[in-house]
C-alpha positions as CSV (number, residue, x, y, z in Angstrom):
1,X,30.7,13.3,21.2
2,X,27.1,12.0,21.8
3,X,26.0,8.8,20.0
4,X,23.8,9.5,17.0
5,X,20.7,6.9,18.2
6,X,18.7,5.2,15.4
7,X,15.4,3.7,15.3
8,X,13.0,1.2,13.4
9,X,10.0,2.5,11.3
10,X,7.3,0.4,11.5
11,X,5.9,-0.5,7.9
12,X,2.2,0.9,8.0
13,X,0.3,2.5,4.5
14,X,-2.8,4.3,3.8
15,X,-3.3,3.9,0.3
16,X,-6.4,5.4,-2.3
17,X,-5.6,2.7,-4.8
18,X,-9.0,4.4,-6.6
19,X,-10.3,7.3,-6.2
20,X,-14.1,7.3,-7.6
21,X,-16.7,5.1,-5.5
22,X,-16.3,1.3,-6.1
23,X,-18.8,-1.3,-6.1
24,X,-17.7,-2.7,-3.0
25,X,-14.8,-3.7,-1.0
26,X,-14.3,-6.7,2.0
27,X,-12.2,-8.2,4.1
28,X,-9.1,-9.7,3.8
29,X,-8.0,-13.0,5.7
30,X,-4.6,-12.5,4.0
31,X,-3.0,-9.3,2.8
32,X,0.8,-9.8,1.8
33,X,3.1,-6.9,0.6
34,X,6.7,-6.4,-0.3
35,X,8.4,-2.9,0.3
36,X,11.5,-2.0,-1.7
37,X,11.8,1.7,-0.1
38,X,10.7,4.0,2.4
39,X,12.2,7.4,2.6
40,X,11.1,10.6,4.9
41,X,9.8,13.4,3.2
42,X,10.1,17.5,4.4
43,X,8.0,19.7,5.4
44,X,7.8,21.2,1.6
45,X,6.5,18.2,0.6
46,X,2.9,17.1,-0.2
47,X,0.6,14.3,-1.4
48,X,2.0,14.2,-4.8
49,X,5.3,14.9,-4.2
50,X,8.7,13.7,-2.0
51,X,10.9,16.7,-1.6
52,X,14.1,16.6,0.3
53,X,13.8,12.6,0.1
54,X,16.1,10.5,2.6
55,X,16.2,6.7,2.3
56,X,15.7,4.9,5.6
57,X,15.1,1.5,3.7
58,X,16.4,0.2,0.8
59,X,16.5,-3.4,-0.2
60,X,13.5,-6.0,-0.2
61,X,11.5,-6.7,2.7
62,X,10.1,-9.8,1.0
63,X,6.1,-10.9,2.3
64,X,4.7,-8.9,5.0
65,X,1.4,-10.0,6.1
66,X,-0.2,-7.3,7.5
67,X,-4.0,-9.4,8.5
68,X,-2.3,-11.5,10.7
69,X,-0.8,-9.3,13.0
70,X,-2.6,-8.2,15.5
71,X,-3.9,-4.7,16.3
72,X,-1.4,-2.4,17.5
73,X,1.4,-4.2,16.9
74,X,4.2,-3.8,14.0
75,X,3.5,-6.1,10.9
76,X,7.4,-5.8,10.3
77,X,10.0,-3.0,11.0
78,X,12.7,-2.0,8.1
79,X,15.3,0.5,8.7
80,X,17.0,3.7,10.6
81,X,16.5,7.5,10.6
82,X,20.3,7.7,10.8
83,X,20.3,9.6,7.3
84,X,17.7,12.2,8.3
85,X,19.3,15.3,9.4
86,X,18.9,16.6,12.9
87,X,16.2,20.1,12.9
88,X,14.8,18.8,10.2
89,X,11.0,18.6,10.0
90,X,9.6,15.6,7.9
91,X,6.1,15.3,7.2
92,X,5.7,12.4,4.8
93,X,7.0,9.1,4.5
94,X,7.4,7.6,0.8
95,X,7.1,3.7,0.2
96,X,8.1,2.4,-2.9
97,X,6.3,-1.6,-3.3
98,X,5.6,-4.1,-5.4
99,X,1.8,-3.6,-7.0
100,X,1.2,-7.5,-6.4
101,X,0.0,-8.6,-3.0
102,X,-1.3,-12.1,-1.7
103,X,-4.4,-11.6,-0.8
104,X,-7.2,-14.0,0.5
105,X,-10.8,-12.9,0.9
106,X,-14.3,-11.8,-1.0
107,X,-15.7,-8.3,-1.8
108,X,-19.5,-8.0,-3.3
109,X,-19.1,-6.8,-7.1
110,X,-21.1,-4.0,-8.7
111,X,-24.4,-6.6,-9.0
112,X,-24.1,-7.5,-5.6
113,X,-22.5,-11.1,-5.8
114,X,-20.1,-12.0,-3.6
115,X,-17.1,-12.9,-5.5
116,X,-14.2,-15.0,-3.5
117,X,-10.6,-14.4,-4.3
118,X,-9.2,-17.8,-6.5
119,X,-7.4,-16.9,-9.6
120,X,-4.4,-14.6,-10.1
121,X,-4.6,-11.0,-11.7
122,X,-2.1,-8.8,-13.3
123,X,-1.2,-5.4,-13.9
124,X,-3.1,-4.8,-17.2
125,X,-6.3,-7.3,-15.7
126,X,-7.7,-7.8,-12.9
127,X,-8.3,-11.0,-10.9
128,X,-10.9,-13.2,-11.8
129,X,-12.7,-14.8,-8.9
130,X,-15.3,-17.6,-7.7
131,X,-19.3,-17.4,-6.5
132,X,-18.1,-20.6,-4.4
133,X,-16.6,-19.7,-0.5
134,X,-15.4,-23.2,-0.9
135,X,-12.9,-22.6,-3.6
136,X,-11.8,-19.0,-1.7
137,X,-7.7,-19.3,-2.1
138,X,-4.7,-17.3,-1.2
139,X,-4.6,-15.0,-4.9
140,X,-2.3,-12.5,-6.5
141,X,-4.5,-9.3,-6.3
142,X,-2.7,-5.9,-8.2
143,X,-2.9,-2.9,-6.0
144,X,-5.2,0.0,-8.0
145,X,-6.4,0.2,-10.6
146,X,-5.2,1.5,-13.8
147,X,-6.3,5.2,-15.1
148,X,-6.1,8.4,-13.1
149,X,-8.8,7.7,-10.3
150,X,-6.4,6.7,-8.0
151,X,-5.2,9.2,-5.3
152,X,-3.1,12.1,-6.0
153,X,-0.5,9.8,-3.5
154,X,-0.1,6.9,-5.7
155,X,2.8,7.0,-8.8
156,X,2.8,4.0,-10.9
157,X,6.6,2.9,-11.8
158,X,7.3,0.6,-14.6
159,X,10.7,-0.6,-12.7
160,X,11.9,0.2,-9.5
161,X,14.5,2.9,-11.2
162,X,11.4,4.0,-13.3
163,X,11.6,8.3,-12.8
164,X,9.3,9.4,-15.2
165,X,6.0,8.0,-12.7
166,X,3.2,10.6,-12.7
167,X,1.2,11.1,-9.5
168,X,-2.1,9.9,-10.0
169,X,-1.6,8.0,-12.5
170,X,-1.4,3.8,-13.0
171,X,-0.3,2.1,-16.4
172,X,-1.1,-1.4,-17.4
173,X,2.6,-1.8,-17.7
174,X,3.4,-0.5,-13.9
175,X,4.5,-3.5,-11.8
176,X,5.4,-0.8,-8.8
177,X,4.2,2.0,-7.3
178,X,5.1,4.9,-5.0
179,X,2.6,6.2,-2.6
180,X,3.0,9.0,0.1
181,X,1.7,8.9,3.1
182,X,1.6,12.0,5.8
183,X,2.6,11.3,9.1
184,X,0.1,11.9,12.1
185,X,2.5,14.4,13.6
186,X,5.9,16.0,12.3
187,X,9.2,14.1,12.9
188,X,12.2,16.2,13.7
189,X,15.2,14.1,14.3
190,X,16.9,14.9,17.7
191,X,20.7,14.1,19.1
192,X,19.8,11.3,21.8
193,X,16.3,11.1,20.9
194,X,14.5,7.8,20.0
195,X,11.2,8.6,18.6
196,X,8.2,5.9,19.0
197,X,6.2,4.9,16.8
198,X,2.3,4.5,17.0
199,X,0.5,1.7,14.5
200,X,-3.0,1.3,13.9
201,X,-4.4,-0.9,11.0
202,X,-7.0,-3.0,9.9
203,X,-8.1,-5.5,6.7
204,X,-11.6,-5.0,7.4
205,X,-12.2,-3.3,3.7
206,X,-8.5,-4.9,1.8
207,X,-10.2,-7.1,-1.2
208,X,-12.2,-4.3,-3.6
209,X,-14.2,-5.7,-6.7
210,X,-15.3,-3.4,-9.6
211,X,-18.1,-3.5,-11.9
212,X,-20.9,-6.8,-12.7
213,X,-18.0,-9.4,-12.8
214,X,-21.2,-12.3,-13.8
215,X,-22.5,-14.9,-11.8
216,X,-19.4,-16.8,-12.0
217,X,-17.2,-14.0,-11.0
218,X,-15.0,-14.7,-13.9
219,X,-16.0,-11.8,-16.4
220,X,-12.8,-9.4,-15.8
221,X,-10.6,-6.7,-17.8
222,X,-8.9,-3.8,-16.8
223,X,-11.6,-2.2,-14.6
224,X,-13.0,-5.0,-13.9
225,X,-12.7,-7.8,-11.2
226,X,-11.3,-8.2,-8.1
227,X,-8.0,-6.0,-7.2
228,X,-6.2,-5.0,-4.0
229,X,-7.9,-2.6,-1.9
230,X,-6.6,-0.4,0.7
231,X,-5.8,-1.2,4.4
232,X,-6.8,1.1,7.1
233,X,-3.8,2.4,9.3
234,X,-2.4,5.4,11.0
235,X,1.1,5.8,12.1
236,X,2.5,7.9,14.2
237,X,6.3,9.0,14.5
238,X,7.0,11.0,17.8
């Protein structure tokens, strides 16, 4: 009987944490992110939905800093396609994370200041932050921001066993999210076949500040301030 071969899936995310322009977005120095799930997704499956869903990870992956890691290489690898059933073609993966990140760096808000990450944010406010590079710190930034401008990929959870998430939508009260993300080519899980895996990603545009947040970058609310901004990365399962 052949050996059933397994392999590690890179952790790698596109997200549209909002949908509608912003007023600006920058880079991040530091950009820290805790995964709780990742499962494959079939060929039925789509932006907004998961269908035929098989876990590959489950547990916590604890801090993953994804701006220190350098270009090309994995910013961590979690679990094993053992559960994925051979001829099957997947087309998505789904990552279930935590909406708080760590995340050091500046965006320019909707007046044009330049406001430094500094204080922490939360899921119904966003982060305040500082006009002064010198007081730039390592922050809790909340990935998107709450309404239904985020992408059609994203579903706010309230808990991890949360099931009644809408796609497109984020609550104040959402301290996780889903997000789907479709893979570069379709996976199909082969006896005796170890599939690589192909990561590209940058923090070029990971800090995102909305509206005129003052000249003290400290006027916030729930549209309002600094939040967590999308990476840029492609994977690639073949």
């Amino acid at each position: 009987m052949k050996k059933i071969k397994t392999f590690l899936i890179s952790i790698i995310f596109t997200f549209i944490f909002y949908g509608n322009a912003v007023a600006g977005t920058g880079e991040a120095t530091e950009y820290k992110i805790n995964i709780y799930k990742i499962e494959l997704c079939d060929s039925t499956s789509t932006a907004s939905v998961c269908n035929g869903a098989v876990t590959i990870f489950d547990g916590n992956s604890g801090d993953i800093d994804i701006a220190n890691t350098t270009a090309g290489a994995a910013a961590a690898s979690l679990g094993n396609a053992s559960a994925a059933t051979f001829g099957t073609a997947y087309t998505y993966l789904q990552i279930t994370m935590g909406r708080d990140f760590t995340v050091k760096g500046s965006a320019a808000d909707g007046s044009g200041t330049t406001c430094y990450t500094k204080s922490n944010g939360s899921a119904g406010t966003l982060a305040k932050g500082s006009e002064d590079s010198g007081e730039e710190a390592s922050a809790t930034l909340y990935a998107a921001v709450n309404g239904t401008s985020v992408g059609n990929n994203l579903t706010g959870l309230q808990t991890l066993a949360d099931t009644t998430g809408v796609a497109s939508t984020m609550d104040e009260d959402d301290e996780f999210f889903q997000y789907r993300q479709q893979l570069a080519n379709t996976f199909i899980m082969e006896p005796g076949n170890i599939p690589s895996v192909t990561i590209a990603f940058g923090t070029d545009n990971a800090v995102g500040a909305i509206d005129d947040m003052g000249d003290s970058c400290e006027t916030v609310g729930a549209a309002k301030g600094l939040y967590a901004a999308e990476p840029d990365v492609t994977v690639t399962i073949e």
